[in-house]
C-alpha positions, 0 to 999 in steps of 0.5 A, a space after each residue: 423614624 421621625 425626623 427634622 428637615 433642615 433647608 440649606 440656603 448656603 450657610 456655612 452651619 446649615 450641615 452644623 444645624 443637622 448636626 446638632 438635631 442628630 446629637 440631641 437624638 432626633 434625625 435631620 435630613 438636608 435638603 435644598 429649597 430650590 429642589 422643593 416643588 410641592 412643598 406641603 407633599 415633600 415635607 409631609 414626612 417632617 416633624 418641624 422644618 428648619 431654614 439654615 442661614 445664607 451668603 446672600 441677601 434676600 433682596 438679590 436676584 439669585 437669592 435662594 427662595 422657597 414657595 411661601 406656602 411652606 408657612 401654611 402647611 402647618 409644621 413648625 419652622 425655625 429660621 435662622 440667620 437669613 433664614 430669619 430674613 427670608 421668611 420675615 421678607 416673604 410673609 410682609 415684614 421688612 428687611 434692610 442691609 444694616 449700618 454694619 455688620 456683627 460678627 461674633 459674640 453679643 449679649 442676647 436679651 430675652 424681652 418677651 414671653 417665647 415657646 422657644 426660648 422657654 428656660 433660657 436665661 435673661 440674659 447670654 452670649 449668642 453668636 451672631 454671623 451677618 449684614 442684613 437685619 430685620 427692621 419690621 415684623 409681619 403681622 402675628 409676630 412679637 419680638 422676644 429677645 435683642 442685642 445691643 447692635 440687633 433689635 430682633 434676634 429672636 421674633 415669633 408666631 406662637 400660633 402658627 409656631 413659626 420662629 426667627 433667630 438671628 443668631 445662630 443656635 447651633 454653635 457651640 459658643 451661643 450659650 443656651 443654643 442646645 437649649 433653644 434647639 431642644 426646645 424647638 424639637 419639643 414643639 415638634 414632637 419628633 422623637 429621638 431616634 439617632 445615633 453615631 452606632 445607626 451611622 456606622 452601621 449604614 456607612 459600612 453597608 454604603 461602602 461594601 455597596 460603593 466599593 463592591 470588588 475593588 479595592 480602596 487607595 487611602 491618602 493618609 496625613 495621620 491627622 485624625 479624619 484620615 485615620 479614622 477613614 483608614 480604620 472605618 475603611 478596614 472595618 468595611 472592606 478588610 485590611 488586604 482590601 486598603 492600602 493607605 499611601 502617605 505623601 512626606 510633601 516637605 509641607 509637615 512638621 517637623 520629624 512628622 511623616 517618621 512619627 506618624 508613620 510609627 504612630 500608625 504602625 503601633 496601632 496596625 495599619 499595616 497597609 501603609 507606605 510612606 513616599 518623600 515627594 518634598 522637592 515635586 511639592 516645593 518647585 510646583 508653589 515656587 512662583 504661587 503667592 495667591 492662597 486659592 491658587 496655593 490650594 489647588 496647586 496642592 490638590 493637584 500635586 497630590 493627585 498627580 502623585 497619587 497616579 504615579 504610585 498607582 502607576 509604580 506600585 501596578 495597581 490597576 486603577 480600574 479595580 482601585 477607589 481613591 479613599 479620602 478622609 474629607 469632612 463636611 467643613 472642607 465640602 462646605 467651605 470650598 462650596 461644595 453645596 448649591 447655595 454656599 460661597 467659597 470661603 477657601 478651596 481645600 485639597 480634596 476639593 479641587 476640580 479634579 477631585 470633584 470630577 472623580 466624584 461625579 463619576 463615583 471614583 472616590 470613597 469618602 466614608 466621613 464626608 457627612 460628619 464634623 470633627 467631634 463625631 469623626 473622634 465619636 467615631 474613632 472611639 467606637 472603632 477602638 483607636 488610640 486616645 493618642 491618636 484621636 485626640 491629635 491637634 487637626 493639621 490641614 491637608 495643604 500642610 505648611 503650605 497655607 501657614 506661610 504668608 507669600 505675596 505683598 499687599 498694600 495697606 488699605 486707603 482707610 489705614 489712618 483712619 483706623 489707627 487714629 479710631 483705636 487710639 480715640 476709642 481704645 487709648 491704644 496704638 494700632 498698626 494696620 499690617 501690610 499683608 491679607 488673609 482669609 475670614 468668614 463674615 456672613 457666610 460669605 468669604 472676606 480676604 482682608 487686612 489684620 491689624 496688631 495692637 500694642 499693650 502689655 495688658 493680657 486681659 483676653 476679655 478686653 482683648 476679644 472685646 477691642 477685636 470684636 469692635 473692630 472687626 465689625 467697624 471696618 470692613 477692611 479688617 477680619 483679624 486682629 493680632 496682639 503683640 507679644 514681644 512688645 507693648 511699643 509699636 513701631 512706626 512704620 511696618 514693611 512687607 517683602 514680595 515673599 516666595 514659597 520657598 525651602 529656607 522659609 518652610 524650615 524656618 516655620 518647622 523650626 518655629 511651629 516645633 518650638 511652639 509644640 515642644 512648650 505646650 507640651 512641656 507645660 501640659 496645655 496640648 489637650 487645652 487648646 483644640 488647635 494650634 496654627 503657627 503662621 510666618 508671615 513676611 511683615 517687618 520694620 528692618 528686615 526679617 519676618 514674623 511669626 503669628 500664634 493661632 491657639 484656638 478652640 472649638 469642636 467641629 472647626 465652624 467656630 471658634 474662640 482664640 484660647 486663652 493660654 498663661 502669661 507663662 506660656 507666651 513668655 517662654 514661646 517669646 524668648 524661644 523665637 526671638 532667639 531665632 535670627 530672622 524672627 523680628 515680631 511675635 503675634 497673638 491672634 485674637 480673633 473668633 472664627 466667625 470673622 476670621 478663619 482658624 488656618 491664615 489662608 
């Protein structure tokens, strides 16, 4: 079968470029370049070689490398983000750290004639993600595309058929990335030989091997990778051989554990039981304001539950699996692969859970696959649209859409204001509070800011969004207000705790929300919808921040554009609510920005 290698240099798409080579027919492989010792030998198999991006820069003592040789071994290679910069360094061209960086989307010029970029419009939108750029080429290469803020984004050897992106291909929101990674797979002439059947197909073999005799006990959310694990687990083993054990944390929606719980009934998961946990859940975060240490309190929590069901339901934990329904961004987010940095440590990624792994405890049959093929496969498996099509719902739960905490405002915070009112005639307020971004493959834990205007054009907006995010490194998010074009003089922030009052205000509010998207038909327009509480006032009181965003495999993402009709009746709704002060729309793309706060 021919196939593609990707190299992993820790970026948080290196998995997104396997993906995508898969959907267009031709199978991808990862591998990890410190791993490669005779680099014309290993990769002789490979039709074309592809170099992800990376949280570093090539200039760092610890910076991922590869033996240089692997641009004299004759395949075609393509370099990516620091793969670009990696391979430009090794063969004598120069890199430099940028003036700053540029996070999001840019208008991508094709200036010269490129293999690569053969039928790819004179001008799109291309997706960039970085801090280091190229400022000389080595010899035998042209430039043949830029953007505004970037010279080279996209250089090539036509020769040797060695190519440079600085942007990123792979993402959905680069216009023309199927098309150039196509085309890259043309040069290579790999032949297509892919699909999700051959991967169900050797996922069921590798979890009959796997599980062997035992059993498997599944954590269920109902969210949709749970659900398809749930169902993929059952094809593989045999309903008797999977129990799905769902934990109500006091974290979920509201009335989600009872409708979940008929939902999966309904669809024959009949394996199921159902414990209310809310109290152990709440007084474990009592006193936890940190978003990291949030994370892991959860995950712990959840396996000590997992134990005491075990326990109660006198299961041996010999002849038992933990099954979990993890996906690849929640591995590569929370580090999971040598050279990635940790944007935020998800649930199932503690060290307790990655200590089981190590030992072969747990079974993960999603774990290679991104939110768009776990919905390809649940479809192959014949569930409900109702429950595959389900908005994703993090593990954590409400836990990490309720700010606690307080944060001073950075020393810059004049200088920014007075930046937006110069550059953009609006008023804008640095808020007191933080939350986590991913900017260059690496983790930011900064400052939003809201700006106030009554005007509800979404591309000016991203465009105001976009320039501030990359001016000030302070910033990784920028909200929009809703229930007022006038901004107050000063904000405030309390120390806020976790706490029961503050969990039923946030139902309360994310249930509002829900109930007028579906009214007004928009529930399938946006692919997710974050409702966060953040403890931010001007008297007293809190906030609550809206987060529609869509996307299809949660490594990017563009805030949803929704009717002026939608935000006003969510508006009048919420400010009915006696402790709701503000009402914010976040505009902000993920990359620079997360899609969930914490």
């Amino acid at each position: 079968m021919d196939k593609i290698a990707v190299l992993d240099f820790g970026g948080q798409y290196a998995h997104l470029i396997a993906n995508r080579i898969r959907r267009l027919g031709v199978f991808a492989e990862i591998l990890i370049p410190q791993n490669l010792v005779d680099v014309e030998n290993e990769l002789k198999d490979y039709c074309g070689v592809i170099l992800s991006g990376g949280p570093q820069s090539v200039f760092e003592k610890n910076s991922p490398k590869i033996d240089s040789a692997i641009f004299e071994i004759g395949k075609p290679i393509l370099g990516i983000c620091y793969g670009l910069q990696f391979l430009v360094h090794a063969l004598g061209g120069k890199v430099r750290k940028g003036k700053g960086g540029e996070y999001g989307k840019a208008e991508l010029k094709i200036s010269g004639k490129s293999k690569l970029l053969t039928a790819v419009p004179k001008k799109s939108t291309a997706w960039m993600s970085h801090g280091d750029e190229v400022v000389d080429l080595p010899e035998g290469f042209i430039k043949t595309a830029s953007t505004e803020s970037c010279e080279f984004a996209a250089v090539e050897n036509s020769a040797k058929e060695i190519f440079g992106l600085q942007f990123h291909p792979e993402v959905l929101h680069t216009d023309a990335g199927e098309m150039i990674l196509k085309n890259f797979l043309k040069i290579t002439k790999a032949k297509k030989s892919w699909d999700l059947n051959k991967f169900l197909k050797s996922e069921i073999s590798k979890i009959k091997k796997q599980v062997g005799k035992r059993k498997v006990f599944l954590l269920v959310s109902g969210g949709v990778d749970s659900t398809v694990a749930f169902a993929l687990l059952e094809k593989a083993l045999g309903k008797k051989n999977v129990f799905g054990l769902m934990v109500d944390t006091g974290l979920m929606r509201q009335g989600e554990a009872d409708e979940v719980s008929k939902s999966l009934r309904k669809a024959g998961f009949d394996n199921l039981k159902i414990i209310n946990e809310r109290k152990h859940f709440l007084a474990a975060l009592a006193n936890i304001t940190d978003p990291e240490e949030k994370r892991r309190v959860i995950g712990r929590v959840f396996l000590k539950v997992q134990r005491k069901a075990l326990k109660r339901l006198r299961f041996n934990p010999r002849e038992w699996l933990l099954g979990q329904g993890t996906i690849y961004p929640d591995t590569i987010e929370s580090a999971g692969t040598s050279n990635s940095a940790k944007i935020k440590t998800h649930h199932n990624r503690v060290e307790e859970i990655e200590a089981m792994i190590e030992k072969g405890l747990i079974v993960e049959p999603l774990a290679g696959l991104y939110k768009d093929e776990v919905r390809e496969v649940g479809k192959k498996l014949k569930l409900s649209k109702k429950l595959i099509e389900r908005h994703p719902f993090p593990g954590p739960g409400l836990g990490v859409r309720i700010i606690c905490g307080a944060s001073n405002k950075p020393k810059t915070t004049n200088k920014i204001e007075t930046e937006i009112k110069r550059k953009w005639k609006l008023t804008g307020k640095v808020l007191p509070i933080q939350s986590v971004g991913v900017q260059g493959d690496s983790r930011s834990f900064a400052h939003p800011v809201a700006i106030y205007t009554a005007s509800r054009d979404f591309e000016k907006l991203e465009e105001i969004s976009t320039w501030l995010v990359n001016k000030f490194p302070e910033i990784n998010r920028v909200v929009l207000c809703l229930n007022s074009a006038k901004a107050p003089r000063i904000f405030q922030s309390s120390f806020a705790k976790m706490t029961n009052s503050r969990v039923e205000l946030l139902q309360t509010a994310d249930a509002i929300v829900n109930k007028i998207l579906v009214a007004q038909k928009l529930y399938l327009k946006v692919w997710q919808f974050p409702v966060v509480l953040a403890p931010v006032f001007e008297k007293e009181g809190e906030s609550i921040i809206l987060r529609p965003v869509n996307s299809a495999e949660a490594m990017t993402a563009n805030f949803a554009r929704l009717p002026k009709t939608f935000f006003s009746a969510v508006v009048a709704k919420l400010k009915k609510l006696p402790e709701i002060e503000n009402i914010f729309l976040d505009i902000t793309n993920k990359p620079p920005a997360t899609i969930e706060w914490e």
